[in-house]
BAGUKE-472022 format. One record per residue (C-alpha): z, x, y; residue in one letter. Coordinates in Angstrom, 1 decimal, decimal comma. Layout:
BAGUKE-472022
<rec <Z; X; Y>; 'a'>;
...
END
This chain:
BAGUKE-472022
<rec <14,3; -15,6; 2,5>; 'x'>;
<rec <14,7; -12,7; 0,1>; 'x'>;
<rec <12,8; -10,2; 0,7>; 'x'>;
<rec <9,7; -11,4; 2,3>; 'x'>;
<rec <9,8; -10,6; 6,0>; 'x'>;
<rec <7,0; -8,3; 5,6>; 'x'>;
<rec <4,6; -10,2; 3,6>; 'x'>;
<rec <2,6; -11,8; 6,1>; 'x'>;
<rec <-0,1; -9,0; 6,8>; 'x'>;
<rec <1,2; -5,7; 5,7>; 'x'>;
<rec <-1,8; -3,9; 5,7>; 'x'>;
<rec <-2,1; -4,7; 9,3>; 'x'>;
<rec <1,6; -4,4; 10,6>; 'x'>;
<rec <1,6; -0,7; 9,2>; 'x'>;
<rec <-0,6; 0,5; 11,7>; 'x'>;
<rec <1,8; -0,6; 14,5>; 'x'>;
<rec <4,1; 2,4; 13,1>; 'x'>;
<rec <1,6; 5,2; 12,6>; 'x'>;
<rec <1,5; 6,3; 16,6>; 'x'>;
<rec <5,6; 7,3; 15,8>; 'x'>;
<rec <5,1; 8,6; 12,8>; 'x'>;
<rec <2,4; 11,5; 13,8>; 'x'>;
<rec <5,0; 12,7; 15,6>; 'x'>;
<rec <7,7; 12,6; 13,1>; 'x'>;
<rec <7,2; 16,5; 11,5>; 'x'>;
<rec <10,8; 17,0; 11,5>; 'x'>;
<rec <10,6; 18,8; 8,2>; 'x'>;
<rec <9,9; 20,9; 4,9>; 'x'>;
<rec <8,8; 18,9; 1,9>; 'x'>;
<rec <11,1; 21,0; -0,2>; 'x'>;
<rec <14,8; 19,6; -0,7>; 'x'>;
<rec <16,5; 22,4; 1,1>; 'x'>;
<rec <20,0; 20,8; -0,4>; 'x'>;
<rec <22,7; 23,4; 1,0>; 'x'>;
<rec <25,8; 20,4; 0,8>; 'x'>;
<rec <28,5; 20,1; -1,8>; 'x'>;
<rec <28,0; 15,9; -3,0>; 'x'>;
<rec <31,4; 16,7; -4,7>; 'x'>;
<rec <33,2; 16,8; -1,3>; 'x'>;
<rec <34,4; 14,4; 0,7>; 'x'>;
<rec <31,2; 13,3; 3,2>; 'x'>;
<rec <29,9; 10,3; 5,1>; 'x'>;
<rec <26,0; 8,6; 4,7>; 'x'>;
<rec <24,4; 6,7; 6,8>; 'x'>;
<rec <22,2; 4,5; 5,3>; 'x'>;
<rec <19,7; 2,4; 7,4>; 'x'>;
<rec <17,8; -0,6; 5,9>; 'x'>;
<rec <15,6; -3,6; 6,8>; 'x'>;
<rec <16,9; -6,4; 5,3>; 'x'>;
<rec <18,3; -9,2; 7,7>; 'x'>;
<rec <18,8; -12,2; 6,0>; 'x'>;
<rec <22,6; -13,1; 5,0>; 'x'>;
<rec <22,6; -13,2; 1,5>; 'x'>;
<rec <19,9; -9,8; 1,9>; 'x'>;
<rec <22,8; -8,0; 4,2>; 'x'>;
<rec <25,5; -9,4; 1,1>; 'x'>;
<rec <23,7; -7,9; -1,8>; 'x'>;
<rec <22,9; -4,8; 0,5>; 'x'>;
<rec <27,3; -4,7; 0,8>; 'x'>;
<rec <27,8; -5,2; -3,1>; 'x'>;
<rec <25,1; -2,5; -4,0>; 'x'>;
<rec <26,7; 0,1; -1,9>; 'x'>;
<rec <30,4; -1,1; -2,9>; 'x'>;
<rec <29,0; 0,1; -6,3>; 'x'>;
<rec <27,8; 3,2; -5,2>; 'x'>;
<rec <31,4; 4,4; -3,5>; 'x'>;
<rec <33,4; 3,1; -6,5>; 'x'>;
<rec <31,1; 5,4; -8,4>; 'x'>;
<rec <31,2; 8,1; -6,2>; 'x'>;
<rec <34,6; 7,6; -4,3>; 'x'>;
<rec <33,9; 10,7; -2,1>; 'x'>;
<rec <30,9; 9,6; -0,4>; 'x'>;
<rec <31,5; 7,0; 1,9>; 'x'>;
<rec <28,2; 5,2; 3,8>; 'x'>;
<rec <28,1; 3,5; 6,6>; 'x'>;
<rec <25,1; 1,0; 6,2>; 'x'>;
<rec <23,0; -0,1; 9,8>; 'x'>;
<rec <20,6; -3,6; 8,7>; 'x'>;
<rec <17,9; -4,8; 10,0>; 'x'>;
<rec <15,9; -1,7; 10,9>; 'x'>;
<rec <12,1; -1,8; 11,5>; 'x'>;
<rec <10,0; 0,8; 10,9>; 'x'>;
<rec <9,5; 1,8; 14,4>; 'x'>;
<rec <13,5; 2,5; 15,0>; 'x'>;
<rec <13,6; 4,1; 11,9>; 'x'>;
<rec <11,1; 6,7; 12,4>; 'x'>;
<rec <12,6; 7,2; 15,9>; 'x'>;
<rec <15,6; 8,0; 14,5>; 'x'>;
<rec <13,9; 10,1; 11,7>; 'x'>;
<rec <11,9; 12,2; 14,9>; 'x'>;
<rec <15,4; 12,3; 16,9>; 'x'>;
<rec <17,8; 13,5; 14,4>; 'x'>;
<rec <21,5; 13,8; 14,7>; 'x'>;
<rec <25,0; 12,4; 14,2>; 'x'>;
<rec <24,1; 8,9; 14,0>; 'x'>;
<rec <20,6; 9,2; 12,6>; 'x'>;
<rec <20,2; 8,2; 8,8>; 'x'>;
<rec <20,5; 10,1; 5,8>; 'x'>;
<rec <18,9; 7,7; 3,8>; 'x'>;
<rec <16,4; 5,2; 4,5>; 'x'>;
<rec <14,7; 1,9; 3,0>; 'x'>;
<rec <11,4; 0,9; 4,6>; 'x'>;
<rec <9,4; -2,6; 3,5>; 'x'>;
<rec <6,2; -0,9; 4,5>; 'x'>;
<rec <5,1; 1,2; 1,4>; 'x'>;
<rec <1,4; 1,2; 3,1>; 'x'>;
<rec <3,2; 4,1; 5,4>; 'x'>;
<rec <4,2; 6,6; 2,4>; 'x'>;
<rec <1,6; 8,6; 3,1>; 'x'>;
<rec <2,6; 9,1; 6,8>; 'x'>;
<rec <6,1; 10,1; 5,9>; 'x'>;
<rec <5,1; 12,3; 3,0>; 'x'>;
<rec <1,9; 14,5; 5,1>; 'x'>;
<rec <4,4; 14,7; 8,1>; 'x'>;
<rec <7,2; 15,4; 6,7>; 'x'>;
<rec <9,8; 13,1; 7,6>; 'x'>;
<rec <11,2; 12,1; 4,2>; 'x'>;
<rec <12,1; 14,7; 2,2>; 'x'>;
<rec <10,3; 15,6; -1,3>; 'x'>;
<rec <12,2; 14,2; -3,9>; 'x'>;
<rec <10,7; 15,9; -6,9>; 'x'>;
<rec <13,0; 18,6; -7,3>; 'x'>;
<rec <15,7; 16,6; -7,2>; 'x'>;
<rec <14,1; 14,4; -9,8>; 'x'>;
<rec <13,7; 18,1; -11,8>; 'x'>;
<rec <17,2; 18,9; -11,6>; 'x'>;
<rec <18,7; 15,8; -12,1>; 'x'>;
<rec <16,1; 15,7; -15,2>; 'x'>;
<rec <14,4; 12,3; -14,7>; 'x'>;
<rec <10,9; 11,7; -15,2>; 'x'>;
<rec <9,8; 9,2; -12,7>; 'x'>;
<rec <6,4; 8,2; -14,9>; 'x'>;
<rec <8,9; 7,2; -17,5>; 'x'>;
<rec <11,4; 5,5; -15,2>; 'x'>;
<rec <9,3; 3,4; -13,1>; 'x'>;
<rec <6,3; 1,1; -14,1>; 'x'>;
<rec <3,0; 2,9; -13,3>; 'x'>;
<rec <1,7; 0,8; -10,0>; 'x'>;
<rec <4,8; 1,8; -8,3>; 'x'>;
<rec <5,5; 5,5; -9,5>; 'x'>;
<rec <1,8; 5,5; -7,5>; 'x'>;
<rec <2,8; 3,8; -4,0>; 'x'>;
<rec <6,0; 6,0; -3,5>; 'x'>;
<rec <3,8; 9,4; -3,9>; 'x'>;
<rec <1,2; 11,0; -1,7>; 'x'>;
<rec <-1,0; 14,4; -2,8>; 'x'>;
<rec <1,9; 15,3; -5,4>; 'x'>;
<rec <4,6; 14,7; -2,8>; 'x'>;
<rec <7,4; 12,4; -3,6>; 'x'>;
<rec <9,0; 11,5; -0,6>; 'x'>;
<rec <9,8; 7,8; -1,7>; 'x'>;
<rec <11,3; 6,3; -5,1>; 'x'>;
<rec <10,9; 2,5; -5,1>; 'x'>;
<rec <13,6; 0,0; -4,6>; 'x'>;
<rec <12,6; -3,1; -6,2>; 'x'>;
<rec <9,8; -4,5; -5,9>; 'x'>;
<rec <6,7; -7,0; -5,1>; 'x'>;
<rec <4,5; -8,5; -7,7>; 'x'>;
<rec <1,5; -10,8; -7,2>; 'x'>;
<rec <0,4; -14,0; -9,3>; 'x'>;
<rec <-0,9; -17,1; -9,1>; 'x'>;
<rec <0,9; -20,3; -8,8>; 'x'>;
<rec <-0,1; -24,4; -9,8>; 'x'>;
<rec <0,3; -27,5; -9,0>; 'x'>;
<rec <0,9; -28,1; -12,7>; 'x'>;
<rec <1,1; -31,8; -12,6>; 'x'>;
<rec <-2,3; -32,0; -10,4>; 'x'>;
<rec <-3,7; -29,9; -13,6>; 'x'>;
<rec <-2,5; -32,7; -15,8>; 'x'>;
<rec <-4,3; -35,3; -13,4>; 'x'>;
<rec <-7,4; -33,1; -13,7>; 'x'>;
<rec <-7,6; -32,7; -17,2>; 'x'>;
<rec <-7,2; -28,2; -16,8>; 'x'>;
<rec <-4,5; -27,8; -20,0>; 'x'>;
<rec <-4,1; -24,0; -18,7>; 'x'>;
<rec <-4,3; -22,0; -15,8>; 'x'>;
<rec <-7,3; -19,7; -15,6>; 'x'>;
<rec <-7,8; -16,4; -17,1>; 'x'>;
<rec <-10,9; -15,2; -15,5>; 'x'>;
<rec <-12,6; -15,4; -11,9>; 'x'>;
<rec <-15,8; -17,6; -13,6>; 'x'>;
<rec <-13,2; -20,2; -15,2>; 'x'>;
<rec <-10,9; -20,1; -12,0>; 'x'>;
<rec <-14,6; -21,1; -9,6>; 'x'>;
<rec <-14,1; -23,9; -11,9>; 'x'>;
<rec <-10,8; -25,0; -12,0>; 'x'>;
<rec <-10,7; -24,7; -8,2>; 'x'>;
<rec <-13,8; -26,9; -8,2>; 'x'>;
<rec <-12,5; -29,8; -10,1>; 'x'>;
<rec <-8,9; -29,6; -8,1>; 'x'>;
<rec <-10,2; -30,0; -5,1>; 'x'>;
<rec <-10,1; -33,9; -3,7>; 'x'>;
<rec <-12,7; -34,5; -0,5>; 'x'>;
<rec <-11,5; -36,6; 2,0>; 'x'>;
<rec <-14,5; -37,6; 4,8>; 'x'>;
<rec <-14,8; -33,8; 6,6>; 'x'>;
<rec <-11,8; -32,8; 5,0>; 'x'>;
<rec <-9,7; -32,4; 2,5>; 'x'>;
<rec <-7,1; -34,7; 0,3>; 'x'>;
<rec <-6,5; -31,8; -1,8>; 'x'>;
<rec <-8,1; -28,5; -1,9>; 'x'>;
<rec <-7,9; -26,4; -5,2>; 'x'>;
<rec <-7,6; -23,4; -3,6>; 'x'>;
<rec <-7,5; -21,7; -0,4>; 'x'>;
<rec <-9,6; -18,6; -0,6>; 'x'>;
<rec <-9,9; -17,4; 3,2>; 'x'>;
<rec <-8,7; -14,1; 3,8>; 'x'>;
<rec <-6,8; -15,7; 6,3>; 'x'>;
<rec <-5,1; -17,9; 3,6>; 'x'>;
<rec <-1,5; -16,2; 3,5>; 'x'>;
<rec <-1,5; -13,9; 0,9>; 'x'>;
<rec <-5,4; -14,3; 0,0>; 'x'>;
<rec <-6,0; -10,8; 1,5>; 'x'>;
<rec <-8,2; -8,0; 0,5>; 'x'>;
<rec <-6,1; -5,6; -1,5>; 'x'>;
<rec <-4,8; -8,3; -3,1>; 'x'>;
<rec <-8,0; -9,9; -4,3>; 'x'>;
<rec <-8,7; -6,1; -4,9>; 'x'>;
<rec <-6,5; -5,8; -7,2>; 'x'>;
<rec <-7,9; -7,4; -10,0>; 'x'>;
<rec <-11,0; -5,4; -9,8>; 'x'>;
<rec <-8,8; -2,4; -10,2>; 'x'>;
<rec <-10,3; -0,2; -7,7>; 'x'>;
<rec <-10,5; 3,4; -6,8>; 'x'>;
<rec <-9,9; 3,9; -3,2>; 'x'>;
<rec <-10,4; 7,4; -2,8>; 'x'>;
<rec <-13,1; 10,0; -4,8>; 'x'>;
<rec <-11,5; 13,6; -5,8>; 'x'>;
<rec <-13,3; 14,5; -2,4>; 'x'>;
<rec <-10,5; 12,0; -0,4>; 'x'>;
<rec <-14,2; 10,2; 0,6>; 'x'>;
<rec <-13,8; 6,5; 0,9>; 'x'>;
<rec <-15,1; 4,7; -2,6>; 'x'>;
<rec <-16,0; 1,3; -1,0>; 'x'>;
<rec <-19,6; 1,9; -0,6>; 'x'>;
<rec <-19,7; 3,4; -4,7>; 'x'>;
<rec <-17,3; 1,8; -7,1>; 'x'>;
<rec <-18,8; -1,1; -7,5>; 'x'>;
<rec <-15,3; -3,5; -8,2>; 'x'>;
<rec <-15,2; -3,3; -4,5>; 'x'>;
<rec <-19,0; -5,1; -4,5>; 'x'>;
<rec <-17,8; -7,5; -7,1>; 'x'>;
<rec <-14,3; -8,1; -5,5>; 'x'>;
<rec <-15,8; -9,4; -2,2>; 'x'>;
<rec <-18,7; -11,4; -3,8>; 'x'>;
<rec <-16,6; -13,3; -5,9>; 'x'>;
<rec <-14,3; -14,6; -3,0>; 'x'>;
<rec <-17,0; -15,1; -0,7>; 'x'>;
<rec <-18,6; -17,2; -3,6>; 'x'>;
<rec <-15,3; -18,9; -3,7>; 'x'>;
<rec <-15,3; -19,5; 0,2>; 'x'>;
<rec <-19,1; -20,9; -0,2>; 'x'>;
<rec <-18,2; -23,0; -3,4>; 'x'>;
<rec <-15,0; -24,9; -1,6>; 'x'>;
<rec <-16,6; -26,1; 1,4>; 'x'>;
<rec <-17,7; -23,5; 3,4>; 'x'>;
<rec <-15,7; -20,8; 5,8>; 'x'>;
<rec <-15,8; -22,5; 8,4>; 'x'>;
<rec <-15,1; -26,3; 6,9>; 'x'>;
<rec <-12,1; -24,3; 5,2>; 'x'>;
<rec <-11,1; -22,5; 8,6>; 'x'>;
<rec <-10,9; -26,0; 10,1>; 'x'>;
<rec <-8,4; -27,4; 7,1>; 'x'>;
<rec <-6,3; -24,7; 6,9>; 'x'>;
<rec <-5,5; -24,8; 10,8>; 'x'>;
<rec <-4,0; -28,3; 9,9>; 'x'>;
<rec <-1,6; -26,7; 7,1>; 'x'>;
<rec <1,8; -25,7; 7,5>; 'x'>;
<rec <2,9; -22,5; 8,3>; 'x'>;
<rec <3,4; -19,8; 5,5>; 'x'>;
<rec <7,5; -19,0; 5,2>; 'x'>;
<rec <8,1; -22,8; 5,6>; 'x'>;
<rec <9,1; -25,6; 4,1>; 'x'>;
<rec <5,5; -27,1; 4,7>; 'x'>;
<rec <3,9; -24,3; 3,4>; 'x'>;
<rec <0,4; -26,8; 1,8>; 'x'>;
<rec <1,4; -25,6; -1,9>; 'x'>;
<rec <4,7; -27,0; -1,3>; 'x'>;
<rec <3,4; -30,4; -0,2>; 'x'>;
<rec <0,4; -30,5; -2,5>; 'x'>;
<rec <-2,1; -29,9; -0,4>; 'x'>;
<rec <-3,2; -27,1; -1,6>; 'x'>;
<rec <-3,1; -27,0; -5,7>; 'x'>;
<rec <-3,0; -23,4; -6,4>; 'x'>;
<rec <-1,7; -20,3; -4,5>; 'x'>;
<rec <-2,0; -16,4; -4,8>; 'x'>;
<rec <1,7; -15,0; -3,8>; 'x'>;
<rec <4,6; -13,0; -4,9>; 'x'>;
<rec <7,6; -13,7; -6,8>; 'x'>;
<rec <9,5; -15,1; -4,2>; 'x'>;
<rec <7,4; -17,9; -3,5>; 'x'>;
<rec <8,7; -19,6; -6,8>; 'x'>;
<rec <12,7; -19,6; -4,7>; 'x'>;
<rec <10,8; -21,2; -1,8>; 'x'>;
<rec <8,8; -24,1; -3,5>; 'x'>;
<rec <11,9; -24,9; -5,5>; 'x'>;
<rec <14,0; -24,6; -2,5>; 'x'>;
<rec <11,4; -27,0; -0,7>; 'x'>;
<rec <12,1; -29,4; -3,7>; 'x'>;
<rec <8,3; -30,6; -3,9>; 'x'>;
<rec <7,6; -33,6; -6,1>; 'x'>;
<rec <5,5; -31,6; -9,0>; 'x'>;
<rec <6,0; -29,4; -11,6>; 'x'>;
<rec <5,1; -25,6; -11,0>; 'x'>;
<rec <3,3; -23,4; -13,0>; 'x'>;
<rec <3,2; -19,7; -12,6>; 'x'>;
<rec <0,8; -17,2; -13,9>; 'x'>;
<rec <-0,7; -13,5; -13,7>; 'x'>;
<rec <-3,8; -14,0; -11,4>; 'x'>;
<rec <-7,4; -14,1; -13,1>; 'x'>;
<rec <-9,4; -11,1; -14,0>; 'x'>;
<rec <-13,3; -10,5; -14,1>; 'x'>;
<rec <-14,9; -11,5; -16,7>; 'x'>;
<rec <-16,0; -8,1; -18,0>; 'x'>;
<rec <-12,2; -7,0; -17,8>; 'x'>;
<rec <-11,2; -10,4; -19,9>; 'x'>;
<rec <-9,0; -7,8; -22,1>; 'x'>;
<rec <-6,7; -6,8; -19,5>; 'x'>;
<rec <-5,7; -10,1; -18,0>; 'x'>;
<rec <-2,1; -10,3; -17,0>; 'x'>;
<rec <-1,9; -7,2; -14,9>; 'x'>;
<rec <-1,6; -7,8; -10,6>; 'x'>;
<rec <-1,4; -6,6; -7,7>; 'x'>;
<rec <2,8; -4,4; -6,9>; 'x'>;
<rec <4,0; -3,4; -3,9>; 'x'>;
<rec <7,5; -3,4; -2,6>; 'x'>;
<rec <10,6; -1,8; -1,1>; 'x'>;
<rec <10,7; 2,4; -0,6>; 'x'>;
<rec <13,6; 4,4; -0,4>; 'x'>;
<rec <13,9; 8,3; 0,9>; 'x'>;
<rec <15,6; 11,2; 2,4>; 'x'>;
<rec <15,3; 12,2; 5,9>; 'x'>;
<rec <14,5; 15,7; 6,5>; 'x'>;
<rec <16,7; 16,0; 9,4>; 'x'>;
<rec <19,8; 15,3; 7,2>; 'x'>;
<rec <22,2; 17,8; 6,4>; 'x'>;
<rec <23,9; 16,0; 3,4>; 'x'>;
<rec <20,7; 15,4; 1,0>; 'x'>;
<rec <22,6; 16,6; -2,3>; 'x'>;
<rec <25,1; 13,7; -1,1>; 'x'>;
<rec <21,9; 11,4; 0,2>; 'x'>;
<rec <20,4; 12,2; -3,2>; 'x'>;
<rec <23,5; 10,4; -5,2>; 'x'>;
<rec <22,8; 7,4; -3,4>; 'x'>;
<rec <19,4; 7,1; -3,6>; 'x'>;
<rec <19,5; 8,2; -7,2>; 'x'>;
<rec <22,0; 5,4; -7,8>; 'x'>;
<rec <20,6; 2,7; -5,8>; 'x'>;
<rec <17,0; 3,3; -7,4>; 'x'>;
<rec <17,6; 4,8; -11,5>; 'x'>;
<rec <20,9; 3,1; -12,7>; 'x'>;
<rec <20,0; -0,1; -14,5>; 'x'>;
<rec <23,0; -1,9; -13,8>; 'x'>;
<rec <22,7; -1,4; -10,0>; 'x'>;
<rec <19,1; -2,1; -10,0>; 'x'>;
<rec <19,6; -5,3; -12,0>; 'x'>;
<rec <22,3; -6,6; -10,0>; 'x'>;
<rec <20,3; -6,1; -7,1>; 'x'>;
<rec <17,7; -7,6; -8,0>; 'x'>;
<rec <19,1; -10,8; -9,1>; 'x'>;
<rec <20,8; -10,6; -5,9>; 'x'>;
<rec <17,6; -11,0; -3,7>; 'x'>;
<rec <15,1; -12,3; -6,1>; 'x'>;
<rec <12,7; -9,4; -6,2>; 'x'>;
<rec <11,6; -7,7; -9,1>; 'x'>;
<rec <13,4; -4,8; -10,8>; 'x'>;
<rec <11,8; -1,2; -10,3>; 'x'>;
<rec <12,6; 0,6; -13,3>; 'x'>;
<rec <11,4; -0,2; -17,1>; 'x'>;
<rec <14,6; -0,4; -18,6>; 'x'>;
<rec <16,1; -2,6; -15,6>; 'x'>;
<rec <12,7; -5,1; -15,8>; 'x'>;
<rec <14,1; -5,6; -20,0>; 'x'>;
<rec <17,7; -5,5; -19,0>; 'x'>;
<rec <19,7; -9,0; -20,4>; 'x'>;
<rec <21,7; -8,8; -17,6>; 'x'>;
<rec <19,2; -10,1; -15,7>; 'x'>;
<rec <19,0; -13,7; -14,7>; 'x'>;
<rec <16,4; -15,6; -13,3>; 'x'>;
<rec <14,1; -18,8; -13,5>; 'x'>;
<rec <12,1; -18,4; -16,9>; 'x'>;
<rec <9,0; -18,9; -14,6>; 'x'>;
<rec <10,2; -15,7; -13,0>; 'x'>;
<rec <9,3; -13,5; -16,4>; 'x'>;
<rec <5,8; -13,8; -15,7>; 'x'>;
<rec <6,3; -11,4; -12,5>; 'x'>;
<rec <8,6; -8,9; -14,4>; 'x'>;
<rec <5,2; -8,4; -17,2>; 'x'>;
<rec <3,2; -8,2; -14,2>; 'x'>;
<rec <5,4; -5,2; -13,0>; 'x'>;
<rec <6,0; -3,8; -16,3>; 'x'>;
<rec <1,6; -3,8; -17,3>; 'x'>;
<rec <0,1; -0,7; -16,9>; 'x'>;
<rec <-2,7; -2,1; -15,9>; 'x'>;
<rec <-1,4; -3,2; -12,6>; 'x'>;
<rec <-2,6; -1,9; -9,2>; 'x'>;
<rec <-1,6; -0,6; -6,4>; 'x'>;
<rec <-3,0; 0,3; -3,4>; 'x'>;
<rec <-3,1; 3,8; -2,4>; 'x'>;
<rec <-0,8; 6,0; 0,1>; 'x'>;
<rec <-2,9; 7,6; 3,0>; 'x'>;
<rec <-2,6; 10,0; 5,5>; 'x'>;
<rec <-2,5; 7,8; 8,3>; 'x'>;
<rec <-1,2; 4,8; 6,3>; 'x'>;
<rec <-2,6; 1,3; 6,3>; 'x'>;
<rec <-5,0; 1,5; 8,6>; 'x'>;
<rec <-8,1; 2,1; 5,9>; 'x'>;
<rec <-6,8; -1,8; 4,6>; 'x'>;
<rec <-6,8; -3,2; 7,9>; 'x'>;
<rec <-10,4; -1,5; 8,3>; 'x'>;
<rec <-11,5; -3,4; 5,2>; 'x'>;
<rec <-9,6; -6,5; 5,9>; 'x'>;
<rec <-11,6; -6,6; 9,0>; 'x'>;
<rec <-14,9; -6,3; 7,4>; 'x'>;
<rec <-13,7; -8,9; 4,9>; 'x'>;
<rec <-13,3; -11,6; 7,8>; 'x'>;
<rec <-16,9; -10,6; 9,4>; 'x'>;
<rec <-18,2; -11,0; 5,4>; 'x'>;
<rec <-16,7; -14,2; 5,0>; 'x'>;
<rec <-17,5; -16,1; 8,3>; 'x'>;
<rec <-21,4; -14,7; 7,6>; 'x'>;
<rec <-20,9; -11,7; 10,7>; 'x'>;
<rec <-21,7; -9,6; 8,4>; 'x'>;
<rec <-24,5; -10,7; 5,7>; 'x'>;
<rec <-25,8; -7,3; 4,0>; 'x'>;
<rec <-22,7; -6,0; 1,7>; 'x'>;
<rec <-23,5; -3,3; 0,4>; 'x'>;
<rec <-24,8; -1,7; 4,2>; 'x'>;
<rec <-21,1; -3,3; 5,6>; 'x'>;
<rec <-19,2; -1,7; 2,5>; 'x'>;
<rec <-21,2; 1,7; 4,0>; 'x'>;
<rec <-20,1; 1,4; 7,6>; 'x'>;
<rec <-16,4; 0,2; 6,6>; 'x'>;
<rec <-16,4; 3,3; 4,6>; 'x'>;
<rec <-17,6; 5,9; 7,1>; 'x'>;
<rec <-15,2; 4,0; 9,8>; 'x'>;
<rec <-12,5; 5,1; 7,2>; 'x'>;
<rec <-13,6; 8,4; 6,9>; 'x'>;
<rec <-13,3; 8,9; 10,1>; 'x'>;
<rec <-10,0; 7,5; 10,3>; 'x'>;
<rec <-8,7; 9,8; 8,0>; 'x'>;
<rec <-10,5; 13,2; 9,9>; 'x'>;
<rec <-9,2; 12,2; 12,6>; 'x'>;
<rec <-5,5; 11,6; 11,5>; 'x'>;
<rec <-5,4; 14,9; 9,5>; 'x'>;
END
């Protein structure tokens, strides 16, 4: 399953890293390159990627690399989680990586503040590339924190929303929906009662719903996290008010939370064949690019339709942006070979060829500008609608902290107390989740 291992509840599986990583000062931000990349020197690159075809592509990207660079040689250690990674970035030595690829881009802002991963800026200056004009905006943000490069990304995640498109045709909807008002309604008249259930349910807007989380529903609002202060926002920009009224309005609309709760515990489970949009029984689903392998690989018995999620109604203009995350790459600071560590990453994340064939490798999207309009590329002509996503400046990301996810997993929580009706005022919960995250953040720093 290409590149999807860490989909599931990334805000939430960042945290489980942090404990490591406050521990992990093992070096300067500034590159502090003494090596000669022109001699003859050995990498060790450590990844996460696990699945076959992931480990293959991983072989033929790097294969690349040393027939470019016949000097370096890299030995290349798979299926790294974050936790032995950052153990190894704390421990230093022979074996310990020079370069590293993480799926968690929520913890950039741990490996940046304590610095683990090496600031890549200067070697961005010298090799004179301009990141804001290499990569598309959303993730040039994630793989920075308070003017520190320490990551570059490595393809990437985009968000959309998929259909059921012959259960539209049933239905009467000739498009998918553009804003949240129109979308209430589509999800309205695609969803088929059944007694105290459902035959077919539109939409599944729980923030338990697989990819229905926060930050993603977030990200159409186009949020600001973080004041010039570093202050949590959530209690002042008012897209976060709007963001978590319109899917509790979609929760109320479809049933209810907890007449919802009780259908989706009958559904299948998310990275599986029976996933509900695969077998119809649910008709439309927020989720990533790699969703679109999975339903065809499921061969379900309807035609799919794929589009950019719906924006508010007052931001009508700027619909077809989403939500990016995706794969980081960086340099440890305990290596001693980061000119060498630098031709790799530099390679692996800048040249267009290597990107592209990478990425039609694993089925993620491309994370450069020129690679996401490559012709070289190949993929599904459903698939182009997550490589406009990635290329729209007005996509969102969410931001890199200090102590990493743990500000999402704070909101996430107050989104599943909103939802179920724990919580009932939103604007005094919005205030409490904020000062919890300032807190946080003090307290981490």
């Amino acid at each position: 399953m290409p590149g999807i291992s860490r989909k599931a509840a990334i805000a939430l599986a960042a945290s489980a890293s942090i404990a490591l990583l406050a521990t992990a000062c093992t070096g300067q931000s500034s590159s502090g390159a003494e090596d000669d990349a022109s001699k003859e020197t050995t990498l060790n690159f450590w990844h996460a990627w696990s699945a076959p075809a992931e480990v293959k592509a991983v072989k033929s990207l790097i294969t690349g690399f040393e027939k470019a660079h016949p000097n370096i040689h890299v030995n290349v250690v798979g299926n790294m989680t974050d936790d032995k990674i950052n153990q190894a970035l704390r421990a230093g030595g022979a074996k310990a990586p020079d370069v590293i690829s993480s799926f968690t881009t929520n913890n950039v802002g741990k490996f940046c503040s304590s610095g683990a991963l090496v600031d890549l800026n200067p070697f961005f200056e010298k090799a004179k590339i301009d990141p804001e004009k290499t990569f598309p905006k959303a993730m040039n943000e994630y793989t920075q924190f308070e003017g520190n490069r320490c990551t570059v990304p490595l393809l990437g995640d985009a968000y959309g929303l998929y259909y059921n498109k012959t259960a539209f045709d049933k239905a009467g909807i000739k498009s998918p929906p553009k804003t949240w008002s129109e979308f209430e309604t589509v999800a309205k008249k695609l969803t088929i009662t059944q007694g105290n259930t459902y035959k077919q349910l539109g939409f599944m807007p729980n923030y338990h719903g697989w990819e229905s989380t926060t930050e993603h529903y977030l990200g159409q609002f186009s949020p600001t996290y973080f004041g010039a202060d570093g202050k949590s926002n959530l209690a002042k920009d008012p897209a976060f008010e709007a963001g978590f009224t319109l899917q509790k309005k979609l929760v109320d609309a479809l049933g209810g939370y907890k007449k919802l709760e009780t259908y989706r515990a009958t559904l299948g489970d998310e990275w599986g064949p029976k996933h509900p949009f695969h077998t119809g029984q649910v008709a439309m689903q927020l989720d990533g690019e790699w969703r679109l392998g999975m339903a065809l690989d499921a061969k379900t018995d309807f035609e799919i339709g794929v589009a950019p999620l719906p924006v508010p109604d007052d931001q009508a203009d700027e619909y077809g942006k989403g939500y990016i995350t995706g794969t980081i790459a960086g340099i440890a600071a305990t290596s001693e070979k980061r000119n060498a560590a630098w031709e790799l990453v530099k390679y692996m994340t800048t040249d267009t060829d290597a990107v592209v064939g990478f990425s039609n490798a694993i089925h993620n999207v491309p994370s450069t500008l020129e690679a996401l309009k490559s012709p070289k590329l190949k993929y599904d002509p459903r698939f182009k609608t997550f490589l406009e996503i990635a290329a729209n400046p007005n996509s969102t990301t969410s931001p890199a902290s200090v102590n990493g996810g743990v500000y999402l997993a704070t909101i996430q929580e107050f989104g599943y107390a909103y939802e179920s009706g724990k919580e009932t005022d939103l604007k005094a919960g919005l205030a409490k989740t904020a000062k919890q995250i300032d807190t946080d953040i003090a307290q981490a720093q």
